[in-house]
C-alpha positions in Angstrom: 42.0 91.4 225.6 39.5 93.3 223.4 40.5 95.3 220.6 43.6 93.9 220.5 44.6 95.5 216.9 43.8 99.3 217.9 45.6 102.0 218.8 45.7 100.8 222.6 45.2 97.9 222.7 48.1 97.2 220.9 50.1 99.2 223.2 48.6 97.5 226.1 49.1 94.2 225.1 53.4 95.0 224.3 53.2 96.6 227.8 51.7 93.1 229.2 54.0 90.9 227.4 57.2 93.1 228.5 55.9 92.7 232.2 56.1 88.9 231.6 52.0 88.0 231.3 50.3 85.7 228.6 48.0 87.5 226.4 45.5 86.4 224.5 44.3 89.3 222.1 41.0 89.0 220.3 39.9 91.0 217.2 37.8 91.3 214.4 39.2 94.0 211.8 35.9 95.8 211.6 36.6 98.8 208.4 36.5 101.8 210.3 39.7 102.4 209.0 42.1 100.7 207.1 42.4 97.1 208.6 46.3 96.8 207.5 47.3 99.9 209.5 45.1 97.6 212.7 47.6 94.4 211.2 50.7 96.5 211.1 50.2 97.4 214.8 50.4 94.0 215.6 53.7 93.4 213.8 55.5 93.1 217.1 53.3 91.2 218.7 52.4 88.2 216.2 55.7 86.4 217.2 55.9 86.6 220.9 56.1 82.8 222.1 53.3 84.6 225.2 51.0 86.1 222.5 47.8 84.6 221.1 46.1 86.3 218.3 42.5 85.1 217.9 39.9 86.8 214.7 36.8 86.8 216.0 33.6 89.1 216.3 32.3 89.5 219.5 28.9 89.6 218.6 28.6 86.0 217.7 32.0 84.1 219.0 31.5 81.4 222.2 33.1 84.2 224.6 33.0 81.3 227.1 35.6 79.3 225.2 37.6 82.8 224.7 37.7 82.9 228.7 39.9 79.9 229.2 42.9 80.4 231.2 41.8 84.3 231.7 42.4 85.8 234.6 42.0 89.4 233.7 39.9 91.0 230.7 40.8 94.4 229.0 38.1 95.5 227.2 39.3 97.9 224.7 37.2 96.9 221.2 34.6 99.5 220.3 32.8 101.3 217.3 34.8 104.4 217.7 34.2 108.1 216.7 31.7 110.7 217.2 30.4 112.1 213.7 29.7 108.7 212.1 27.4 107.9 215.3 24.5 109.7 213.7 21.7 108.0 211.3 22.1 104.5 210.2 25.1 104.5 211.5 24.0 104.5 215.0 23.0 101.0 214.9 26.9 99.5 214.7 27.4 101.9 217.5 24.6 99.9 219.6 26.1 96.5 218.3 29.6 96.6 219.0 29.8 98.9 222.6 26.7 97.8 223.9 25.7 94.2 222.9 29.1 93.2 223.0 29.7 94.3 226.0 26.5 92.6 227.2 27.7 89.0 225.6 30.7 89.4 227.6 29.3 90.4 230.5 26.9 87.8 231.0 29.5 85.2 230.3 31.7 86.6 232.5 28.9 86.0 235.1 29.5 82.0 234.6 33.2 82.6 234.0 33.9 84.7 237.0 37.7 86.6 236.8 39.5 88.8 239.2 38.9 91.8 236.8 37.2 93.2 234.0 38.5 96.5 233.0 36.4 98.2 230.5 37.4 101.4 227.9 34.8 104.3 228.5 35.3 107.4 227.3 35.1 111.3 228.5 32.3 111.3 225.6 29.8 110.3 228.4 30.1 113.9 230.0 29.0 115.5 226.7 29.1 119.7 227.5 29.4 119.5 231.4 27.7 122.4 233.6 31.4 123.1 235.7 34.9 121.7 234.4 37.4 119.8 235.8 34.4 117.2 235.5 34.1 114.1 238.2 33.2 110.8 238.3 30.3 111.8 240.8 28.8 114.5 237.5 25.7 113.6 235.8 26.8 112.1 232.6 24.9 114.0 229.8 26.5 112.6 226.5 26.3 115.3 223.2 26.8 112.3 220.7 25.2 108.6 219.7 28.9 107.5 220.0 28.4 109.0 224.0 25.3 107.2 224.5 26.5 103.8 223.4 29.5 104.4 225.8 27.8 105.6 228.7 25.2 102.5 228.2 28.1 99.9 228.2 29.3 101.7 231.6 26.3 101.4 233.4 26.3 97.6 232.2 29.4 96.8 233.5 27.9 98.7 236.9 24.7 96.9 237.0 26.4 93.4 236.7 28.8 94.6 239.3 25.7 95.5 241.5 24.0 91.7 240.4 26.5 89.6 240.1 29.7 90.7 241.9 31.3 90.8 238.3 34.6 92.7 239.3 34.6 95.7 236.3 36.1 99.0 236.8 35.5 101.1 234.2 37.9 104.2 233.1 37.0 107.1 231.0 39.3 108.1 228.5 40.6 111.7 227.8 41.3 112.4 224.2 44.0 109.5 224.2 47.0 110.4 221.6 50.5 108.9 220.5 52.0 106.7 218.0 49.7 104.5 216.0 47.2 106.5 216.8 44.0 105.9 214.5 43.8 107.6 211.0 40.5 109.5 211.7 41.8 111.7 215.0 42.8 114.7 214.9 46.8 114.6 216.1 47.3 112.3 213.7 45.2 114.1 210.7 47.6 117.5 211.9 50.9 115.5 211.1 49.7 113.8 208.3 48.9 117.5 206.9 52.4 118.5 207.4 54.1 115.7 205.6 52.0 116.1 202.8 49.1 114.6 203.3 45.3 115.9 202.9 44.9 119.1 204.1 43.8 119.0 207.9 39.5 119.8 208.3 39.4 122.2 210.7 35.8 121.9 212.3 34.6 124.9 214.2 37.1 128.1 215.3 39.5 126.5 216.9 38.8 127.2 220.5 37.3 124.0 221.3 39.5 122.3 224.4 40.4 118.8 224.8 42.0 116.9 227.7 44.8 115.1 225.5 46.2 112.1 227.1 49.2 110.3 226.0 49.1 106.7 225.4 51.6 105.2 227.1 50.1 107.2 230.5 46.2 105.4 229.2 48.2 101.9 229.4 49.3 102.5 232.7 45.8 103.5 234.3 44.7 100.1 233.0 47.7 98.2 234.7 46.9 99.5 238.1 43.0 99.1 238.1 43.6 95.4 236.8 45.0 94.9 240.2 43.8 97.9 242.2 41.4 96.9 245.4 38.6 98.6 244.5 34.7 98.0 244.7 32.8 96.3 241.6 31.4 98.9 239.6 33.9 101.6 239.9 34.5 104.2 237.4 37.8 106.3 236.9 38.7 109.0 235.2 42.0 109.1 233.2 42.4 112.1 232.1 46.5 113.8 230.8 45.9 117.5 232.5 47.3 118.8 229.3 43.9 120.6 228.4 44.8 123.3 225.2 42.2 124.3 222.4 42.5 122.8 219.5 44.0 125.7 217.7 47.3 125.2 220.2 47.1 122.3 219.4 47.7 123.1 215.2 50.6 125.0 216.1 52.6 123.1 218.1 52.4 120.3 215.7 53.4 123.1 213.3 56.6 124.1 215.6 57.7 120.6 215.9 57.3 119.8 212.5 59.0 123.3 211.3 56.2 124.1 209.0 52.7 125.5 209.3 49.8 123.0 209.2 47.7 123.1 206.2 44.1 123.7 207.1 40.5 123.3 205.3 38.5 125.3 208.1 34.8 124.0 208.2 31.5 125.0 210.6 31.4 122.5 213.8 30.1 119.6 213.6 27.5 118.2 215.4 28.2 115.8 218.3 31.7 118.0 218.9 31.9 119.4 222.5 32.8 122.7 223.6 35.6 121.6 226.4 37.0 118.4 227.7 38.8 118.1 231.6 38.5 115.8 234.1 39.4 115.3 237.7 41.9 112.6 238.2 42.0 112.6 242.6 40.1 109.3 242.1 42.5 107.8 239.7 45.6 108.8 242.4 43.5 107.5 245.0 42.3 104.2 243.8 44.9 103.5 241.6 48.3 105.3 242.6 48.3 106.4 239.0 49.2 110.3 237.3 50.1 111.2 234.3 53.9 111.1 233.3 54.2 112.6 229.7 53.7 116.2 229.1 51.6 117.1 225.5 55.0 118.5 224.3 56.5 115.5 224.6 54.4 113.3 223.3 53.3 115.2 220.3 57.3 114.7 219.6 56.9 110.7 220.3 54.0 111.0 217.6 55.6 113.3 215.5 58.4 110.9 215.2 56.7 107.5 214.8 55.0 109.5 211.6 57.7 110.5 210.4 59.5 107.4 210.7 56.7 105.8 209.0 56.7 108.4 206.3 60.5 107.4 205.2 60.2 103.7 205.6 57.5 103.9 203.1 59.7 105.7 200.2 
């Protein structure tokens, strides 16, 4: 597995190990955000006698020897984020969700496996002419972050289409939960509420997202690692709990008993108006819904911070 230190990936790889699978995770601690918080996800991980933690950048390491004894790749490392895609910063994007995904691509072409199960994103849509989008939709991405995305998708189909490489790739709605990274939104809204910076508020509020919880995102990639489907597929997974973003602030205010500090800003550029996708392929292909309602799983969150919050005084 990809990514192995991130938000999911880390829950992936617990939900692997507790299913009885070896796992070999692979990352490189790349500074987005703070690489202890990517370390600390790991924590119950490191020790599992079925776990095997390798540091190692994808855009130089022998993916070939990183194959071994692999019979099913999760590929869940990426540059992630929207508004740090722009400018110079673009070029990351391009090196760690597209030519990474190329390097392992083409050695999974002499290194075949029974699946490759790649992390896109609902990014690829960008501001979609008719909502709840499908798979069939022309992607039309509003960010660099989208582009890079939707580039490594149509890899994994065009090796598919070449060279039989067995990828399904599924897009991602707004994916939340504990451990969630630092820099998205749910987890910025809590933080506000314990005391932390005050929560930036791009834009008026009305801006919709699909919000997916986590543990439902680990599931989806459990059933398409073994699903009989065609090389090349793409899936959404999407947690049919669309709300605006202003909902969103006050629930996280109701569960927390305490309005959410806000710094309201003008949108940004890159943000998209509305989020939704159609999951009938998802139940079709896979045999997979979402289980956890946004309520609920704002409380898991909710919980895990706070939890955090008190083992840290």
């Amino acid at each position: 597995m990809t990514g192995v230190a991130g938000f999911i990936g880390s829950h992936l790889a617990e939900r692997l190990l507790a299913d009885g699978h070896w796992v070999r995770g692979v990352d490189c601690f790349t500074p987005y955000y703070d690489p202890a918080d990517k370390r600390a996800n790991l924590r119950t991980l490191v020790d599992h006698p079925d776990f095997e933690m390798v540091e190692a950048d994808l855009l130089d390491a022998q993916i070939e020897v990183l194959l071994d004894s692999t019979e099913v790749v999760f590929h869940q490392s990426a540059q992630p984020g929207v508004r740090l895609s722009w400018s110079d910063g673009f070029a990351g994007y391009v090196q760690h969700n597209i030519v990474v995904t190329q390097r392992l691509l083409e050695a999974l072409r002499h290194h075949p496996v029974q699946r490759l199960v790649f992390a896109s994103s609902s990014s690829v849509y960008g501001n979609a002419a008719a909502y709840p989008t499908h798979e069939e939709d022309l992607p039309r991405p509003h960010s660099p972050y989208g582009v890079t995305k939707l580039a490594a998708e149509h890899l994994c189909g065009l090796y598919a289409a070449n060279w039989a490489v067995p990828t399904v790739a599924l897009r991602y709605f707004t994916v939340y939960g504990p451990r969630q990274r630092p820099d998205m939104a749910t987890h910025r809204l809590v933080e506000a509420c314990l005391g932390g910076p005050t929560f930036p508020m791009f834009g008026d509020g009305d801006q919709v997202r699909d919000f997916t919880y986590v543990a439902d995102i680990v599931a989806a990639n459990v059933a398409a690692a073994t699903a009989d489907v065609a090389p090349g597929t793409v899936v959404n997974v999407a947690g049919g709990a669309s709300c605006t973003l202003g909902h969103l602030v006050s629930t996280v205010g109701e569960l927390l008993g305490r309005a959410v500090p806000l710094d309201r800003r003008p949108a940004e550029a890159g943000d998209v108006a509305r989020t939704g996708g159609s999951i009938d392929r998802a139940a079709e292909l896979l045999g997979w819904e979402p289980r956890v309602d946004l309520r609920s799983g704002l409380a898991r969150q909710v919980e895990w911070h706070t939890q955090r919050h008190e083992f840290r005084q």
